[in-house]
Every structure is written in structure tokens, then in C-alpha cells.
Backbone as CSV, one residue per row, in Angstrom:
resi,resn,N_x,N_y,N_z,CA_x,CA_y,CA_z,C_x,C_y,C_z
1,UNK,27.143,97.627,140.351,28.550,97.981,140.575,28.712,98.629,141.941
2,UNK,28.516,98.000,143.078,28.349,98.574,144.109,30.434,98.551,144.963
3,UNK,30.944,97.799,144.033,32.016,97.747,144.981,32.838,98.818,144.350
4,UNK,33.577,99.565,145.365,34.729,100.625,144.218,35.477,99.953,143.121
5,UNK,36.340,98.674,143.585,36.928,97.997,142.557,36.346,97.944,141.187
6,UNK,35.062,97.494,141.159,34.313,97.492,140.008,33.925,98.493,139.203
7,UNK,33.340,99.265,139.994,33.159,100.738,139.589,34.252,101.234,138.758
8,UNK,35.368,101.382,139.478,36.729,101.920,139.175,37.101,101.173,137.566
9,UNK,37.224,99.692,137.455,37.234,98.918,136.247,36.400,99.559,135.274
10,UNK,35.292,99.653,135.476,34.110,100.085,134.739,34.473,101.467,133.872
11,UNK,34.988,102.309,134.957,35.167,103.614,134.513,36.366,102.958,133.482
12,UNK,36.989,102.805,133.706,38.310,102.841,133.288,38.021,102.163,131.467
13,UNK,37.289,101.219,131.691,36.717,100.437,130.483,36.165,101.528,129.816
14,UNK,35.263,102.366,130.163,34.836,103.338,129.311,35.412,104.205,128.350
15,UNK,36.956,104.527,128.981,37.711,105.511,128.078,38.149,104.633,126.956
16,UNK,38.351,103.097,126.827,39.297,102.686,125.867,38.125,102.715,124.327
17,UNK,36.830,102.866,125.051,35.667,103.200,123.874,35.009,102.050,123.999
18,UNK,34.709,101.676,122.432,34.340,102.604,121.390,33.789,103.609,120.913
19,UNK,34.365,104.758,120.995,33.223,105.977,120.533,33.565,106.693,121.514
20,UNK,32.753,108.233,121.823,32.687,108.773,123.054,31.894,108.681,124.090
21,UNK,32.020,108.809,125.148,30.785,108.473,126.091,30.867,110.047,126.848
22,UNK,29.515,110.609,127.294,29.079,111.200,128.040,29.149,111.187,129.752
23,UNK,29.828,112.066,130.422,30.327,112.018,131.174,29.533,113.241,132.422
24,UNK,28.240,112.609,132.815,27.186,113.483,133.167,27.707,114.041,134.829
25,UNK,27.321,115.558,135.037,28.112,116.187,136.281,26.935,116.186,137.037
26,UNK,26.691,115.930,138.285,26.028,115.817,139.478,26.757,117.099,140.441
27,UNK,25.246,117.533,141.128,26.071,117.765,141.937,25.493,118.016,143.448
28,UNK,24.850,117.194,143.719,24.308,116.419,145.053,23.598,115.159,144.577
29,UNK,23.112,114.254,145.754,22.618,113.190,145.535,21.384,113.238,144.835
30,UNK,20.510,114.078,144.879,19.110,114.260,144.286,19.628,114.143,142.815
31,UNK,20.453,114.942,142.025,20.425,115.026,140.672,21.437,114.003,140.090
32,UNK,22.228,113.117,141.743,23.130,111.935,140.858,22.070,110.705,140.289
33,UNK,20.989,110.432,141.388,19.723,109.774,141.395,18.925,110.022,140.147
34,UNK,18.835,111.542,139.733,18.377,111.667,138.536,19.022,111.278,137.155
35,UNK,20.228,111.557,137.392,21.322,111.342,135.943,21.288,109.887,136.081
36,UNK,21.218,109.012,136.968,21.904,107.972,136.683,20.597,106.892,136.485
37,UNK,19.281,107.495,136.269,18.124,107.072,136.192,17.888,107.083,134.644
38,UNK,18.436,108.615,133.444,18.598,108.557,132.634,19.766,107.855,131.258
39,UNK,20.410,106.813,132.032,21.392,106.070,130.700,22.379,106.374,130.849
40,UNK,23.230,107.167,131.714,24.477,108.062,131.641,25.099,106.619,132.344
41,UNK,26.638,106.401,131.635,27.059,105.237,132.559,28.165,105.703,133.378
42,UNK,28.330,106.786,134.065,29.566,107.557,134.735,28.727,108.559,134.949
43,UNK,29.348,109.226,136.833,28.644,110.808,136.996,30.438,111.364,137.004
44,UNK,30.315,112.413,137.198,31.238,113.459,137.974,30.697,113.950,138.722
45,UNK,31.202,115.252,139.971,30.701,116.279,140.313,31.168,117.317,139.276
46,UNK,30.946,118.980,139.730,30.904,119.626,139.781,31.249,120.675,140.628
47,UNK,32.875,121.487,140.298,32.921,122.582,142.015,32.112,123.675,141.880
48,UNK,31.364,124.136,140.289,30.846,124.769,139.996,29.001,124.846,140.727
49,UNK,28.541,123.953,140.570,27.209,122.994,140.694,27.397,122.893,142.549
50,UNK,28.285,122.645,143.138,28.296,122.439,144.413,28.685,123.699,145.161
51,UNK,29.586,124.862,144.526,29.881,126.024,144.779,28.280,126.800,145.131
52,UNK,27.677,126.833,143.494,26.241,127.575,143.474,25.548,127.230,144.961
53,UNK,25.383,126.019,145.176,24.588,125.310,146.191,24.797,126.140,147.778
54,UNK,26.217,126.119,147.487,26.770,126.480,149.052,26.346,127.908,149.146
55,UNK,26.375,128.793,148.000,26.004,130.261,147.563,27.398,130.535,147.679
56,UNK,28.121,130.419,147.180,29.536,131.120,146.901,29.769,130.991,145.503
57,UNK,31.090,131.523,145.093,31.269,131.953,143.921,32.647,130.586,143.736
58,UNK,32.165,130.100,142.312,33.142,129.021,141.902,34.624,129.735,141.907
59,UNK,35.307,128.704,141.794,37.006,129.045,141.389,37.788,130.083,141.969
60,UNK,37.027,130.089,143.641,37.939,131.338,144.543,38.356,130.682,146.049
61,UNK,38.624,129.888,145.657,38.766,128.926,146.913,38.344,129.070,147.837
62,UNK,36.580,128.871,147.839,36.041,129.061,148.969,35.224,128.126,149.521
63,UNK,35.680,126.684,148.390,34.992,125.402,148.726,36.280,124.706,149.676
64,UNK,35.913,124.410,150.599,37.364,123.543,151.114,37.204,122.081,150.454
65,UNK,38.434,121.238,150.785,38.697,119.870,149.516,37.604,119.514,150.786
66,UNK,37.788,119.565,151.965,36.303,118.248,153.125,34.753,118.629,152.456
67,UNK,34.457,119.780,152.144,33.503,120.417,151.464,33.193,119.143,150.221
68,UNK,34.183,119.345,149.100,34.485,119.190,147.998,34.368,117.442,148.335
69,UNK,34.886,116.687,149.167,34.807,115.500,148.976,33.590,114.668,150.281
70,UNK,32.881,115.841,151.071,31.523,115.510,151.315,30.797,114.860,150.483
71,UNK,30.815,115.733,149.404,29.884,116.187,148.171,30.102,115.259,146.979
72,UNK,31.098,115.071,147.319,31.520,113.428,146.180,30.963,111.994,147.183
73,UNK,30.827,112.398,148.525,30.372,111.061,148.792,29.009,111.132,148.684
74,UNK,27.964,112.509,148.756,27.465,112.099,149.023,26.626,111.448,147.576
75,UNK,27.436,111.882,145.986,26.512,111.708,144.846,27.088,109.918,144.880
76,UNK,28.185,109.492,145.423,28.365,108.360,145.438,27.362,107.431,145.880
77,UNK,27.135,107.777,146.850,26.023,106.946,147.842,24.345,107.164,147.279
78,UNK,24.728,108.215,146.301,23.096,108.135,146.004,23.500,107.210,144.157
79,UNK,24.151,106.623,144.001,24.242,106.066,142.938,25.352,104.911,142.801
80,UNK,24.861,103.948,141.938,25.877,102.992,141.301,26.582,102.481,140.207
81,UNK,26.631,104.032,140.079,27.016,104.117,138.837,28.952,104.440,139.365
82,UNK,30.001,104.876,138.343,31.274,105.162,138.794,31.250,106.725,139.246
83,UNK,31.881,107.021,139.802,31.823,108.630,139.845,33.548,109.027,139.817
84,UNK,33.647,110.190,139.099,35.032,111.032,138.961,34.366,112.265,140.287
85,UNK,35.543,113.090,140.192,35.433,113.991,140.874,35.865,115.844,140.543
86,UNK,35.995,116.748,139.985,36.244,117.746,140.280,37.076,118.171,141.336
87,UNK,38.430,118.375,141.309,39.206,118.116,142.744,40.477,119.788,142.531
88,UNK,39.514,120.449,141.432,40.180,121.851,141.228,41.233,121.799,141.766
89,UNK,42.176,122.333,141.698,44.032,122.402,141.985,44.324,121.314,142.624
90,UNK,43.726,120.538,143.654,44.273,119.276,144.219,44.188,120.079,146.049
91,UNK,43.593,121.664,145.931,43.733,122.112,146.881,44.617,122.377,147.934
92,UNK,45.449,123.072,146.761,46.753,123.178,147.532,47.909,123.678,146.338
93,UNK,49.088,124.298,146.220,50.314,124.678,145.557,50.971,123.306,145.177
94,UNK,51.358,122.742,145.976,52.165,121.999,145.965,51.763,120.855,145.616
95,UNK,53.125,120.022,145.230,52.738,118.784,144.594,52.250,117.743,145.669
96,UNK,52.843,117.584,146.879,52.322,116.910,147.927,50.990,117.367,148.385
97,UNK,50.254,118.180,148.054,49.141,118.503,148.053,47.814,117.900,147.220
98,UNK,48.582,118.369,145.946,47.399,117.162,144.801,47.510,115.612,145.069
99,UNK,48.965,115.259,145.818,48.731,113.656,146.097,47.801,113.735,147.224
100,UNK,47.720,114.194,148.511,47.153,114.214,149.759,45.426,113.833,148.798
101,UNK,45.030,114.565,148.578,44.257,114.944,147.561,43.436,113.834,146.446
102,UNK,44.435,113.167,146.100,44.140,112.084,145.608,43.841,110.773,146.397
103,UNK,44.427,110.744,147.473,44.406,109.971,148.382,43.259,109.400,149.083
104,UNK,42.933,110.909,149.360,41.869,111.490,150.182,40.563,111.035,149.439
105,UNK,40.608,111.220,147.971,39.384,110.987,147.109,39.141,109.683,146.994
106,UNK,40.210,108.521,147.181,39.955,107.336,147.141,39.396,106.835,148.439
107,UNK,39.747,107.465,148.847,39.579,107.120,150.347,37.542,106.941,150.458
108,UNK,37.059,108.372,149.999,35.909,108.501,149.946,35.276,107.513,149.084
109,UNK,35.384,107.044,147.871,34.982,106.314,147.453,34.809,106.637,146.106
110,UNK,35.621,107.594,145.787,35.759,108.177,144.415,36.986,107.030,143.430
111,UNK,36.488,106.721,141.810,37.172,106.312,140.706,38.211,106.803,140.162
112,UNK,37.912,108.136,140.532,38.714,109.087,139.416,38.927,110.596,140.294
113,UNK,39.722,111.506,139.170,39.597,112.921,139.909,40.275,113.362,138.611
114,UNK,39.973,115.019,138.609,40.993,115.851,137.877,41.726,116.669,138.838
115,UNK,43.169,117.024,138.523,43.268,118.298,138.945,44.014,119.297,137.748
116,UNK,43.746,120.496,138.131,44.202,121.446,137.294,45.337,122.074,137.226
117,UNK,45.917,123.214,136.499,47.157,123.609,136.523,47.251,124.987,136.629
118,UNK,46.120,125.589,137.565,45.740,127.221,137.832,45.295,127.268,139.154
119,UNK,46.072,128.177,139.725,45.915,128.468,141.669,45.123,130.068,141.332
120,UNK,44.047,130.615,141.521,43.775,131.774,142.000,43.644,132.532,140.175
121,UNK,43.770,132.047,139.449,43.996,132.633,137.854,45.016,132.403,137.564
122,UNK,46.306,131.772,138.000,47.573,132.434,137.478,48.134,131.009,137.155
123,UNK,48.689,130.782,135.961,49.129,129.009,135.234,49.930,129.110,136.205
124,UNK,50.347,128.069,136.839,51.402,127.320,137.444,52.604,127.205,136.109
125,UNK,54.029,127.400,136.642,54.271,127.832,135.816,54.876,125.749,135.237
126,UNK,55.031,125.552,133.935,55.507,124.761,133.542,55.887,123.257,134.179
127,UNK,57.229,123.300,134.857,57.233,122.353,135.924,57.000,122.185,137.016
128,UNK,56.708,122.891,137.243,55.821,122.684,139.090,54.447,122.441,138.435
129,UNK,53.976,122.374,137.321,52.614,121.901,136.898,52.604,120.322,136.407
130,UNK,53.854,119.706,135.918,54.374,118.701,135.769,54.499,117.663,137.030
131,UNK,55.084,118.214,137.947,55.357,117.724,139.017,54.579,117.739,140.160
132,UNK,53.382,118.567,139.835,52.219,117.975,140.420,51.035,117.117,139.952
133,UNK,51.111,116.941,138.530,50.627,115.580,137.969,51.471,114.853,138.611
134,UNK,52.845,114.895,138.460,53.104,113.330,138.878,52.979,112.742,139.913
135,UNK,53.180,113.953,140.941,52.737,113.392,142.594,51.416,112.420,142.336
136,UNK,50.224,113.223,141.956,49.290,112.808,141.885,48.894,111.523,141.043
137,UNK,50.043,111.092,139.938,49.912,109.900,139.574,50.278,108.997,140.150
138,UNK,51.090,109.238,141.385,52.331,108.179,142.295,51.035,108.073,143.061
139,UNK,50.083,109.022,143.437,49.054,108.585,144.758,47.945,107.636,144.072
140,UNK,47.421,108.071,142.970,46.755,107.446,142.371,47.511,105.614,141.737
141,UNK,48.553,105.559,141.232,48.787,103.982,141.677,48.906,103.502,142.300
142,UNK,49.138,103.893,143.512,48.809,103.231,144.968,48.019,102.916,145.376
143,UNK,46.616,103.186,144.865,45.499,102.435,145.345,45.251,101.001,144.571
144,UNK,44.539,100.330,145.535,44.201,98.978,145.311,43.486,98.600,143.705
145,UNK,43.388,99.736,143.430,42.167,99.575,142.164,42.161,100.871,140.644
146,UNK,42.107,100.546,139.562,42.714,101.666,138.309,41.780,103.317,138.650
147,UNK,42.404,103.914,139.802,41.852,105.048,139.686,42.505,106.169,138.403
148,UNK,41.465,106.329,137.951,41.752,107.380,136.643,41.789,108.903,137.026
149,UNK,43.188,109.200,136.472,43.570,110.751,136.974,43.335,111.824,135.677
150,UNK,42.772,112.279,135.834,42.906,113.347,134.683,43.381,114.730,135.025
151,UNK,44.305,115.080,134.174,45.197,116.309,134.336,44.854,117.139,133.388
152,UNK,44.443,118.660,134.070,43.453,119.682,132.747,45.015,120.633,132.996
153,UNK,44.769,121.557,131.590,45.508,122.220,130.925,44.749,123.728,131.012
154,UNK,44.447,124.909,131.797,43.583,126.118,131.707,43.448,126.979,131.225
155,UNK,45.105,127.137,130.505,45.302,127.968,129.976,44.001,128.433,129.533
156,UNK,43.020,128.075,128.551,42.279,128.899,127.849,40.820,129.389,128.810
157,UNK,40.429,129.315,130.065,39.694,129.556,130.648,40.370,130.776,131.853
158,UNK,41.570,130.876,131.486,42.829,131.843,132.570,43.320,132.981,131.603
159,UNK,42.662,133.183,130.055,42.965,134.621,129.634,44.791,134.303,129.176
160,UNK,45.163,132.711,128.694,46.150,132.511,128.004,45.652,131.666,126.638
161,UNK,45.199,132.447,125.916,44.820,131.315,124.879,46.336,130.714,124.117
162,UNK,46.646,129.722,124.651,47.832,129.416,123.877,48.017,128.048,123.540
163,UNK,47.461,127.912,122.159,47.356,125.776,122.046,48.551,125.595,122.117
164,UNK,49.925,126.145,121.409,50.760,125.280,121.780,51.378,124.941,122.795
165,UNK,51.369,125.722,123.519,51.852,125.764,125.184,50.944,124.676,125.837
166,UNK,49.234,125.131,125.794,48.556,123.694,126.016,48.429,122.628,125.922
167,UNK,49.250,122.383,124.766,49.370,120.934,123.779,50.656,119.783,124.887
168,UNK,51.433,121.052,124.633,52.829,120.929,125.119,52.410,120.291,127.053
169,UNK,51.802,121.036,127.867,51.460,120.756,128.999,50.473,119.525,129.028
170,UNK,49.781,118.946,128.033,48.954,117.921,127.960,49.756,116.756,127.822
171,UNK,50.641,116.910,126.635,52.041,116.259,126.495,52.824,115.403,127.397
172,UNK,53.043,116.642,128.566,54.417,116.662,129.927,53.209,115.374,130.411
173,UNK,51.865,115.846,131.193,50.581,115.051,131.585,50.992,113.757,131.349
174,UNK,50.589,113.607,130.329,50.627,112.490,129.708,51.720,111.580,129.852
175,UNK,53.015,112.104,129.876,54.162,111.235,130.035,54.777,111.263,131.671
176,UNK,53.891,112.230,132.415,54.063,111.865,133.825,53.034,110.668,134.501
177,UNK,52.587,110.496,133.174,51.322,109.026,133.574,50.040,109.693,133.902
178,UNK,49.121,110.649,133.822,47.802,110.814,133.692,47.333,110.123,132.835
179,UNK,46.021,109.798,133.191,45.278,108.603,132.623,44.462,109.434,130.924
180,UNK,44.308,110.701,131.813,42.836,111.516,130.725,43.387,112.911,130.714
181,UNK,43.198,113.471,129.276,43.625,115.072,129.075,42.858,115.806,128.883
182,UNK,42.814,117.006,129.717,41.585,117.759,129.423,42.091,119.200,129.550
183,UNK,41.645,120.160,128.344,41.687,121.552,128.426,40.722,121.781,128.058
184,UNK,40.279,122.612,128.944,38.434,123.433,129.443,39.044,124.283,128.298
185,UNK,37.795,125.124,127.394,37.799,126.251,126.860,38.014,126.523,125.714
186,UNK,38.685,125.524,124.624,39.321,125.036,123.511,37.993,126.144,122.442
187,UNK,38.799,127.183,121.516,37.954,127.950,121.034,36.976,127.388,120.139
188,UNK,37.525,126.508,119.345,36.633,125.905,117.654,36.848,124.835,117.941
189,UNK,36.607,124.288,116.823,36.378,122.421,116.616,38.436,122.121,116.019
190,UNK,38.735,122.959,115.518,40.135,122.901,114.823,40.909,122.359,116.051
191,UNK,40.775,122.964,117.160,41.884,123.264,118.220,41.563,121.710,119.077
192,UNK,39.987,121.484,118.704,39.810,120.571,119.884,40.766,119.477,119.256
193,UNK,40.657,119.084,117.423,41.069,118.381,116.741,42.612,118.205,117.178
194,UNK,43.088,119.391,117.201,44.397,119.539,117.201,44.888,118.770,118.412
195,UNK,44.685,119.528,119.472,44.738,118.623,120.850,44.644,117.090,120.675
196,UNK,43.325,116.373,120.511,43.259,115.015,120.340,44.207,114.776,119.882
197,UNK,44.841,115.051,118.397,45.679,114.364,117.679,47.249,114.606,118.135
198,UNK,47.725,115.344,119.134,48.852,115.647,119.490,48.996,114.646,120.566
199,UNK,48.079,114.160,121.268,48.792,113.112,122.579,48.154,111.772,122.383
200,UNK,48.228,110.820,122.742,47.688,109.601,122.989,47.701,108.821,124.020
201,UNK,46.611,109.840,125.293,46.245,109.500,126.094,44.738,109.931,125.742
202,UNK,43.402,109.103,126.330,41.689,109.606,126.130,41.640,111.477,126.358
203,UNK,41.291,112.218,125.156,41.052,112.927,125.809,39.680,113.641,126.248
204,UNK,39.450,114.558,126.553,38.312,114.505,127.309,37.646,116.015,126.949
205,UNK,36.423,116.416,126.339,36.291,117.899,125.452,34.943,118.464,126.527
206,UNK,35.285,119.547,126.795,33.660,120.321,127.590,33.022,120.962,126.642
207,UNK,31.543,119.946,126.761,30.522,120.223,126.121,30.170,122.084,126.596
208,UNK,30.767,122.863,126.019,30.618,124.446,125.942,31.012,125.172,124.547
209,UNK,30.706,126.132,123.806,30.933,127.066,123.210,30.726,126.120,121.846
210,UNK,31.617,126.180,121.071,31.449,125.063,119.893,31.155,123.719,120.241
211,UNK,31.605,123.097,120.804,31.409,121.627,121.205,30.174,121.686,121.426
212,UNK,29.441,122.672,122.394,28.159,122.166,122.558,27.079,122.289,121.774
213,UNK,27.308,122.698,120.205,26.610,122.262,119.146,27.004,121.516,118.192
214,UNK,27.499,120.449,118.589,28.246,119.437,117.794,27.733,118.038,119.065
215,UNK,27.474,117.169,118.294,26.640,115.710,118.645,28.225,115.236,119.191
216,UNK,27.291,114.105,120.302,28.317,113.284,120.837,29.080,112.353,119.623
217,UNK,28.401,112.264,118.762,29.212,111.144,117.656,30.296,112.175,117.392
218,UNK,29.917,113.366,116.721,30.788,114.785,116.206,32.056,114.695,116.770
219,UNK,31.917,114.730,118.351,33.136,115.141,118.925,33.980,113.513,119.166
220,UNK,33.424,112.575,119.097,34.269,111.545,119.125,34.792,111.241,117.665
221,UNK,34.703,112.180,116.597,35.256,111.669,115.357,36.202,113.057,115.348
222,UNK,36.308,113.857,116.382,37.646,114.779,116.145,38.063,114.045,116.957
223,UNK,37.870,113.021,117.660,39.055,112.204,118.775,38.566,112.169,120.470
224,UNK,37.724,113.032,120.546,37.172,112.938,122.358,37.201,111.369,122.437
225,UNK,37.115,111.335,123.406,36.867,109.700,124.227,36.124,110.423,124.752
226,UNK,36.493,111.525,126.004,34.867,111.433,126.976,34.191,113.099,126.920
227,UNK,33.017,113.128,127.138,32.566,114.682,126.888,32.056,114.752,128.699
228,UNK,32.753,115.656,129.196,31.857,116.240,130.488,30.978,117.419,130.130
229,UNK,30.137,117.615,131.329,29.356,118.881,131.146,29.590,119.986,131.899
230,UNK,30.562,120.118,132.218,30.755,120.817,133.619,29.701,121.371,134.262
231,UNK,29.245,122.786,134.114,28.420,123.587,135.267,27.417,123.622,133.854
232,UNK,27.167,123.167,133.118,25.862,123.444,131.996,24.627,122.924,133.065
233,UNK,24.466,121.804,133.673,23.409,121.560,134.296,23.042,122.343,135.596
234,UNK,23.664,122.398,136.189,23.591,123.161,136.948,22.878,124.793,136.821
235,UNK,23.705,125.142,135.268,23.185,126.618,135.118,21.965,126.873,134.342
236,UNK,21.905,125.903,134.097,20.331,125.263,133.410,19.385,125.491,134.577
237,UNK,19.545,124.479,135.654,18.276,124.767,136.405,18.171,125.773,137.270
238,UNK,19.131,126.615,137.159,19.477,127.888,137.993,18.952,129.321,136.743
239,UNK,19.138,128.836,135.598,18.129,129.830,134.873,16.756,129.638,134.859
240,UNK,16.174,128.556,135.032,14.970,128.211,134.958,14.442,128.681,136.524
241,UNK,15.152,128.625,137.449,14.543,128.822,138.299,14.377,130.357,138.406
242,UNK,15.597,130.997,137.839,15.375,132.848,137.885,14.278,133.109,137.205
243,UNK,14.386,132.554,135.972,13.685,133.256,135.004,11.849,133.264,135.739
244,UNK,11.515,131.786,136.157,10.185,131.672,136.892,10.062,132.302,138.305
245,UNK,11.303,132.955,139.327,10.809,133.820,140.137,11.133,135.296,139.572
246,UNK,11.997,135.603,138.592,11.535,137.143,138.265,9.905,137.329,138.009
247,UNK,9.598,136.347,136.972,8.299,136.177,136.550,7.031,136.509,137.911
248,UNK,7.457,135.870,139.057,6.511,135.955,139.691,6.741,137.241,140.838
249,UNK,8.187,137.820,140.920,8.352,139.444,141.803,8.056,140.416,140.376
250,UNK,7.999,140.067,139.716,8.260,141.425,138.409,6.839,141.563,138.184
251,UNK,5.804,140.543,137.671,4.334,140.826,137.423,3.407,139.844,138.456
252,UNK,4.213,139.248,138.903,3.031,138.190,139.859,1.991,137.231,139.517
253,UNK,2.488,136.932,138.381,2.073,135.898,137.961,2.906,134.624,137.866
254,UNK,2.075,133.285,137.503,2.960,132.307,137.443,3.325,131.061,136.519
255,UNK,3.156,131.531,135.126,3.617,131.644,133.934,4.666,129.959,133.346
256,UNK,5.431,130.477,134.308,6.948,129.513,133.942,6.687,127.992,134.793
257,UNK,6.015,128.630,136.325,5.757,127.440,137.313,5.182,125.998,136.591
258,UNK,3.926,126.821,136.116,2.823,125.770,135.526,3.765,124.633,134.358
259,UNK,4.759,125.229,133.480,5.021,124.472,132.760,6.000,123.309,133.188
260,UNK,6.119,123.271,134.790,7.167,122.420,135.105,6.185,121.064,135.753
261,UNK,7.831,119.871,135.657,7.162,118.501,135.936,6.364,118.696,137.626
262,UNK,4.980,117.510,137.540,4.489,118.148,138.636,5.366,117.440,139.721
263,UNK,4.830,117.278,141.202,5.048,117.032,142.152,5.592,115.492,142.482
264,UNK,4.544,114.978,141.371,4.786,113.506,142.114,5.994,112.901,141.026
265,UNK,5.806,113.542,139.745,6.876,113.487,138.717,8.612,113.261,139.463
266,UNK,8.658,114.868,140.101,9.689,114.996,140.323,10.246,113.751,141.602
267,UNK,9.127,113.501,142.366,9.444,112.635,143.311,9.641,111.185,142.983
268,UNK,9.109,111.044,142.189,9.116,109.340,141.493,11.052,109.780,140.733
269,UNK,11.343,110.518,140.686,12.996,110.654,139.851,13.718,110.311,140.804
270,UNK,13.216,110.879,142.039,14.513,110.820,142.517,14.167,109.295,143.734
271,UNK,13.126,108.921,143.713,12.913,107.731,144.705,13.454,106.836,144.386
């Protein structure tokens, strides 16, 4: 699937099913090379996973979108598989912003993108959150090929736990033409249920908190179409790596090292 067109089809084929599919987050070329070596048929990035990298702190706008869509080309180019993108607010207030934004991502060679409905912590309020999905759906049919937009709902990761208000904003999404619905943070399995069954557009559940002890079949029989991972991989190999250098400043020994894949292991993954 080396051409975007295809790619883009591909992705797009994935949401109508059957079942849920896994929706694996990259977040440079080394670990798109790796994911896409293991069965995953779609990457994303990660602003979380690419934030860590840069050494800054996620979700303070300190990734710029050229940053942000470097970093999508470069997991593109290390794979042929489809890739979405992580495109946090659309980088920017305004609705002509999340289109620029969208634009911009096709441009690179991106399928897909999300953007969200939270600047700095604070919900956008109602319709100006509406009306920047839709910009962003007007940019996204303009391209030559079915780029898939997904429009997240934050409330519950922004200290508003409020499903119906969320439901309701997944809703507006949905009938401004987003392709995929997604609210990060969803407390239990009830709520995720709830969500699915309130819109009928794919929606899309983060493998975190409950979800992430519940099987990919699990969450496609409350209704997911797609499961991302957001920053789980990422914080995975970022614990593994603390935990094996405390190990070696705290007693000086090297304990954790030994149990990892060796040298030529890791190099045969990513060749």
C-alpha cells in the first residue's frame, strides 16, 4: 500500500469492520517499523510518545503542528501500512485553524487525523467546538482521497466528567460529518457502552483504565470499531527504561539490562 490513495481506502475499510481492529500508536520511525512488523494493520502517532522524545511535557503546547507533522512523516516513511495522526486541537482556536491543519496533514502523507475539543484544559465551549469539526470536515473532503477525521470529545480527561454533554458533542461531530468518535477517559465499560450506542458513526475506545482489561473482542461487542493505544507504549518503554537505570544509580548493578532482547534482536526489528 505504498500509494496514499490506497492506504487512505484501506484505512477507511477498516472502520466498516467486522469486529474491532487495533489501532497501534508509533511514535518515530524505529517503533512504526516495529509495530508494523507485528500484524497491526493501521499505525497512529502519538503527541504524547513524540512529546516524551522531544523531553517536554504532553498537552501544553509545546509541540508545534511542523514538529507534530515531521513526526507523522517520518513514521509514514518508515512504513506501509495507513497511518492516522494525533493533530491535538488542530493547533490553533479557531476553526480555520483545524482546517489549515487538516490540510497540512494530507499534504504530508497522512490518512486520517483527530482533533480535539480542549485548548490549554478548558472545553471549547459547545459551538465553536462544532464548528471546528466542521471546518475540518470541509478540509478533509477536499482531498483527492477518503481521509478519515475523527473528532474527540475531552471532557473526561479535562476534570468534566459529563456523559451527557459528551454524548451530546459526539452527536453535533457526527452530524457535522466526522468520520470516527472518540472520548479519551470514559470511566467503566457502562459509559463506553453508552456512547457507542448513542451515535452511529465508528467509534473509537482508549485502551486505558477499564478498557484496558477487557480483550479486543470485549470492547468490540460494547460497539468500538477501533481501539487506539495512546501513550501506553510509549510509557511502557519509558518505565522499563527507569526502572533498569534506577537499578543501576541506586545499587549498581545490572539486573533489569540482562533480561532485555539482545543486540542483534533489536536490530533485525527494526531492519
Amino acid at each position: 500500500m505504498s500509494d496514499q490513495r490506497e492506504r487512505a481506502e484501506a484505512f477507511a475499510e477498516l472502520h466498516r469492520g467486522p469486529g474491532a481492529f487495533v489501532l497501534a500508536n508509533a511514535w518515530d520511525a524505529g517503533t512504526a517499523r516495529v509495530l508494523s512488523g507485528l500484524g497491526f494493520r493501521a499505525l497512529a502517532t502519538t503527541s504524547a510518545g513524540l512529546a516524551f522524545g522531544l523531553g517536554r511535557a504532553d498537552g501544553a503546547g509545546l509541540v508545534s503542528r511542523a514538529e507534530a507533522l515531521a513526526n507523522a512523516g517520518a513514521v509514514i516513511s518508515a512504513t506501509e501500512l495507513p497511518v492516522s495522526a494525533d493533530l491535538e486541537n488542530g493547533f490553533g482556536d479557531r476553526p480555520e485553524d483545524a482546517a489549515e491543519t487538516i490540510r497540512l496533514a494530507a499534504e504530508v502523507g497522512l490518512v486520517g487525523g483527530s482533533i480535539e475539543d480542549v485548548s490549554d484544559g478548558k472545553i471549547y465551549d459547545f459551538d465553536l467546538a462544532v464548528e471546528r469539526i466542521a471546518a475540518a470536515v470541509e478540509a478533509a473532503r477536499a482531498q483527492p482521497f477518503p481521509f478519515t477525521l475523527t473528532a474527540r470529545a475531552e471532557n473526561y480527561l479535562n476534570g468534566r466528567p459529563d456523559l451527557d454533554d459528551t454524548i451530546r458533542r459526539l452527536q453535533a461531530f457526527a452530524e457535522a460529518g466526522a468520520d470516527v468518535l472518540y472520548a479519551p477517559g470514559l470511566p467503566d465499560l457502562d459509559s463506553i457502552k453508552a456512547v457507542c450506542a448513542a451515535v452511529d458513526k465508528p467509534v473509537n475506545v482508549l485502551a486505558a483504565g477499564p478498557a484496558a482489561r477487557c480483550s479486543v473482542s470485549k470492547l468490540g461487542q460494547l460497539g468500538a470499531r477501533r481501539i487506539s493505544l495512546g501513550s501506553a507504549l510509549p510509557r511502557a518503554a519509558l518505565t522499563a527504561a527507569v526502572l533498569a537505570a534506577q537499578e543501576i544509580a541506586e545499587s549498581g548493578t545490572f539486573t533489569l539490562t540482562t533480561g532485555a532482547m539482545t543486540y542483534a534482536q533489536a536490530d533485525a526489528l527494526i531492519d
